[in-house]
N, C-alpha and C positions, 0 to 999 in steps of 0.2 A: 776636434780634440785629438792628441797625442795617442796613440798605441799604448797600452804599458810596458808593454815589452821594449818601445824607443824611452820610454822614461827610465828604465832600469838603464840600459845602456848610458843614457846621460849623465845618470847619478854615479856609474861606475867610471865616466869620465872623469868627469867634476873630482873625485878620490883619487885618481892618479894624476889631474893636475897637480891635488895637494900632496904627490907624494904618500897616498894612503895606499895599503895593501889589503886588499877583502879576501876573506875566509870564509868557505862555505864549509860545514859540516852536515850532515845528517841527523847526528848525537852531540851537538850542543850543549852544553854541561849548563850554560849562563843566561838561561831563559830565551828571549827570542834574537838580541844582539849585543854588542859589546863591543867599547873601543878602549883603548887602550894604546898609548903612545898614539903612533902612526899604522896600526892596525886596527882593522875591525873584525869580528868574530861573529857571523848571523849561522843562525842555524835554516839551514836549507828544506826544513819541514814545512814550508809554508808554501800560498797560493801566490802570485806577481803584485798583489794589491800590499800581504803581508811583507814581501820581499823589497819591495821601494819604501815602503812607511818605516820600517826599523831600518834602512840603511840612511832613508833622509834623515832619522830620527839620530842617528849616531854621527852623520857630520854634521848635523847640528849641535850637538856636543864638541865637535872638534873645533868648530869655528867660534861656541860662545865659552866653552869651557876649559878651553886646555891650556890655561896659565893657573887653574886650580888646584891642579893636584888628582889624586886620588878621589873623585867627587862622590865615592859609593860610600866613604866613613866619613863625607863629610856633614855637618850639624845642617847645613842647607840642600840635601840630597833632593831633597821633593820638591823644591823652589828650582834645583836644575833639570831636574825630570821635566815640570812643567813649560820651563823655556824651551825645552828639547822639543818636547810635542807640539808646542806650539811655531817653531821655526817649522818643524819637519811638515807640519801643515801647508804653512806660508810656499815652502818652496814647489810641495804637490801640488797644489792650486797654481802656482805661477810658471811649471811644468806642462801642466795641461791644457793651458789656453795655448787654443789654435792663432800662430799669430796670423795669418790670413784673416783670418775673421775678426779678428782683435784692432787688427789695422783701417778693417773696413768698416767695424763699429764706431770707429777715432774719427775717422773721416768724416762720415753721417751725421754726428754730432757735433762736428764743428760749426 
């Protein structure tokens, strides 16, 4: 299994492939993150677990929601919350597997 401290770095990759800029504050005004164009906004009060889940959780938003608009007034806000969490899962889990082991389980079972 992955470090989490190599998973934060890859998810800080993965943002500046896309051209994203992260923001860390201490006094976050917007709960625990926020994106916004091509910014994201996390507030830096949190543990490594909390710090990868609200940034997966916000390019996950970036990648299923940003031809929406404004998604925080929109009538479908909870429907994209819910994609959000759930991509931002997908990608933890698909983060964390050791592909060493991943590879040699593939094998095994062929």
């Amino acid at each position: 299994m992955k470090h989490k401290g190599d998973i934060f770095v890859g998810l800080l990759r993965l943002t500046a492939k896309c051209g994203i800029k992260v923001l860390f504050s201490p006094d976050f005004q917007a709960g625990s993150g926020r994106i916004t164009g091509k910014r994201i906004g996390i507030s830096s009060v949190q543990d490594i677990d909390g710090l990868n889940y609200v940034l997966s959780h916000e390019l996950a938003h970036y990648y299923l929601h940003a031809d929406k608009g404004d998604i925080r007034t929109s009538p479908d806000v909870q429907q994209y919350e819910e994609q959000a969490d759930r991509a931002a899962n997908l990608l933890l889990d698909a983060l964390t597997i050791d592909q060493g082991n991943y590879s040699t389980e593939q094998k095994n079972n062929s």
